[in-house]
C-alpha positions, 0 to 999 in steps of 0.5 A: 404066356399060356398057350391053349389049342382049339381042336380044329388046329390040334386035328391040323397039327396032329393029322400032319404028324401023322401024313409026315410019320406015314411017308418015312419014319421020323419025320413026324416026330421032327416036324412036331419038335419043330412046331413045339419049338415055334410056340415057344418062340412066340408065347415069349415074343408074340408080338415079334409075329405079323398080323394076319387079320384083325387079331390074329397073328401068323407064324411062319414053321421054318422048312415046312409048308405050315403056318401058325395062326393064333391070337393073344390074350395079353390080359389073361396070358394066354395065346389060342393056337386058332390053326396051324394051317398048310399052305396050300388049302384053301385060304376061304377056311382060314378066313372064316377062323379067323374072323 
């Protein structure tokens, strides 16, 4: 499957990158492997991923306070990566998305 990224979750993704790069070299760079790694597991298996809404799925990053929160597209292929959400923001925002 195709995986498409709408903007808000790339800024997520890519801000948190960014937070990790900053507190010690290195570890930004993990948690983006870690988080290409996740999507790769689940454009081959997204129905292995729990609901967490009407469409959505969640996908849990393993280590790390993130999630990744998408919806697929079975007839085109495709999974839109909705966001890839800390676990400590105000839920309210990702309930908006996700509708």
């Amino acid at each position: 499957m195709t995986i498409i990224t709408e903007p808000e979750a790339e800024r997520e993704w890519n801000e948190a990158v960014d937070w990790y790069e900053e507190r010690e070299a290195g570890v930004g760079a993990r948690f983006n492997s870690v988080v290409w790694e996740r999507l790769r597991t689940l454009a081959a298996q997204p129905d292995r991923f729990p609901l967490a809404g009407r469409l959505a799925r969640k996908a849990k990053i393993k280590g790390w306070p993130y999630s990744i929160y998408f919806v697929v597209n079975a007839a085109l292929r495709q999974i839109k990566v909705v966001a890839v959400w800390h676990g400590k923001r105000n839920p309210a925002e990702l309930r908006r998305r996700l509708q």
